[in-house]
C-alpha positions as CSV (number, residue, x, y, z in Angstrom):
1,X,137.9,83.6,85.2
2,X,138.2,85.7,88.2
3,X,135.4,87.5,89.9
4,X,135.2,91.4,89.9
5,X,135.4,92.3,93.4
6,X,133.2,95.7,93.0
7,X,130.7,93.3,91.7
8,X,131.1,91.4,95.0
9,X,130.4,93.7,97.2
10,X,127.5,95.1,95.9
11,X,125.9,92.1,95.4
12,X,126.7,91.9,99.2
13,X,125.4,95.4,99.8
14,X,121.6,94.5,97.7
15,X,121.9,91.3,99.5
16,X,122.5,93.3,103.0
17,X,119.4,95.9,102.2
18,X,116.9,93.4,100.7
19,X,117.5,91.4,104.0
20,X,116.8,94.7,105.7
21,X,113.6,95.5,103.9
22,X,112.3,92.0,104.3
23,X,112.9,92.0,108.0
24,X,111.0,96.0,108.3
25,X,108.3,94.8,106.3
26,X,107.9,91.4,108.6
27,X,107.9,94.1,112.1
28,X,105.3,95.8,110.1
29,X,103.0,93.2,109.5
30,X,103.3,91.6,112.8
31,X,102.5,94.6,114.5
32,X,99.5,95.6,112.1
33,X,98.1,91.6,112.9
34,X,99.5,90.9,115.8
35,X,97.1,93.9,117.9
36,X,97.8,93.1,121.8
37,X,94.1,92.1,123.1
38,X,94.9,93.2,126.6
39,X,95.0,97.0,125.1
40,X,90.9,96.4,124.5
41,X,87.4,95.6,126.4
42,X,84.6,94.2,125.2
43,X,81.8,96.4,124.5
44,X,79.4,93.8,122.8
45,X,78.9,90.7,121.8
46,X,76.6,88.9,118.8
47,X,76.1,85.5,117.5
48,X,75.0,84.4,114.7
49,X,76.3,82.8,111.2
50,X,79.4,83.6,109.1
51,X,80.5,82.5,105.8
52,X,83.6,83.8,103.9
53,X,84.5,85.6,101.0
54,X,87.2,86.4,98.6
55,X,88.2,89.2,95.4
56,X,86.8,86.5,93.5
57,X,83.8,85.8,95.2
58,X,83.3,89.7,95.5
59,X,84.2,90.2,91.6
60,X,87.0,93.5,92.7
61,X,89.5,93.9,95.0
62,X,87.5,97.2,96.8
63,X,86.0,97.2,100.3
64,X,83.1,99.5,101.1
65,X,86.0,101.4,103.2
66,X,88.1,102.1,100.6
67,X,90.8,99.5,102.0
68,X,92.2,97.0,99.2
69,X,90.3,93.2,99.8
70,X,93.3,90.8,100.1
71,X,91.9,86.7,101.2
72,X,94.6,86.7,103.4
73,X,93.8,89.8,105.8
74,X,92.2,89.9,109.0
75,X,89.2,91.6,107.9
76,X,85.2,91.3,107.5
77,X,82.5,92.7,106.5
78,X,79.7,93.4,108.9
79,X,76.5,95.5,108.2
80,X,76.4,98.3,110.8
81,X,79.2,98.1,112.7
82,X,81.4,101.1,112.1
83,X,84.7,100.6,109.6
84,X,87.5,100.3,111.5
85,X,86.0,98.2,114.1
86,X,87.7,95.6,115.9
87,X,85.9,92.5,116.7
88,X,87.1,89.0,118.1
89,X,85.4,86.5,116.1
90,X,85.2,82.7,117.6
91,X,84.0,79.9,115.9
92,X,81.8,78.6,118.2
93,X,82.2,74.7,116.3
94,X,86.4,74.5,117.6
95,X,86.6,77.5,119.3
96,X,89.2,79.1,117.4
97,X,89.2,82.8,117.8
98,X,91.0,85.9,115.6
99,X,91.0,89.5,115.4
100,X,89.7,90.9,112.9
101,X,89.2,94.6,111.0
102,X,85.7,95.6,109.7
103,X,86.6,97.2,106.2
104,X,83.5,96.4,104.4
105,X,79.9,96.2,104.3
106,X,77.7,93.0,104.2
107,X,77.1,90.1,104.8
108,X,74.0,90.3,102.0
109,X,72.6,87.1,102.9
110,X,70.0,86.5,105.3
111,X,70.6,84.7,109.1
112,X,74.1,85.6,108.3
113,X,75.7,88.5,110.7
114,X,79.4,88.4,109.5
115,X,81.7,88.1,106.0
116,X,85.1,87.2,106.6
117,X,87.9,86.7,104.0
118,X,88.6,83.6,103.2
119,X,92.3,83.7,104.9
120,X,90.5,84.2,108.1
121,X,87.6,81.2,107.6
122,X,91.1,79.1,107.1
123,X,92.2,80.1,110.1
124,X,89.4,79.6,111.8
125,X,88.7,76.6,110.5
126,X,85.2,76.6,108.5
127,X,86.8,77.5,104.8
128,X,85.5,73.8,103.7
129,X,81.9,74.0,105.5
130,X,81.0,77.7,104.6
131,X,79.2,79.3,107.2
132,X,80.6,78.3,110.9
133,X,77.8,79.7,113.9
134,X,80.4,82.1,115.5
135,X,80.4,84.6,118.5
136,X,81.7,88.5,117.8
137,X,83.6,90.2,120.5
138,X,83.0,94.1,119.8
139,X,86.6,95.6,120.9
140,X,87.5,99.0,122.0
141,X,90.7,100.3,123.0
142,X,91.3,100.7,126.4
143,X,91.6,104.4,127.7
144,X,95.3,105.0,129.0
């Protein structure tokens, strides 16, 4: 049987634009997570407690922002600090450290001063003890 060579092509074309699309999203996503720290300052610092949580610890997918809550994302919760905030988080127990997005409100437990998603405590190494003590860099971007 021999192959149709229209069929070919295309199938080269979708093949050509899906590796395209994959490689835009990646850029996109990498430059969303990957924000340069040098670009910010600290302008505060807290320690304290943090535990983790995730859409089905939180029973929804919704952040107090509005932003959709994915366990993967570099985001927390935090109980006054604006939404949109950028904060540094370091787990004082390893010292691994990541950037992350305040999109929602919390953590409702007391001693605690930070939620993170459960991507994040992964990352940071505390998703099997729970709460990790931790130190929060406050970041702002640095004026040009």
């Amino acid at each position: 049987m021999k192959a149709n060579p229209l069929f070919i092509r295309s199938a080269g074309l979708a093949g050509v634009i899906l590796a395209l699309a994959m490689l835009s999203s990646c850029s996109t996503v990498r430059k969303s997570e990957g924000d340069d720290l040098a670009s910010y300052k600290v302008s505060g610092s807290q320690t304290g407690k943090a535990s983790h949580y995730s859409i089905r610890t939180n029973h929804g997918t919704r952040t107090a922002s509005g932003r959709p809550l994915r366990d993967e994302d570099a985001t927390a919760a935090h109980r006054r600090l604006p939404m949109g905030t950028k904060v540094l988080v370091r787990n004082i127990a390893n010292g691994k450290t990541e950037l992350v997005t305040i999109t929602d409100r919390g953590p409702y437990v007391r001693g605690r001063i930070l939620d993170v998603t459960v991507g994040v405590a992964r990352r940071l190494g505390f998703v099997g003890q729970g709460v990790a003590p931790v130190e929060l860099k406050v970041m702002e971007k640095k004026k040009s």
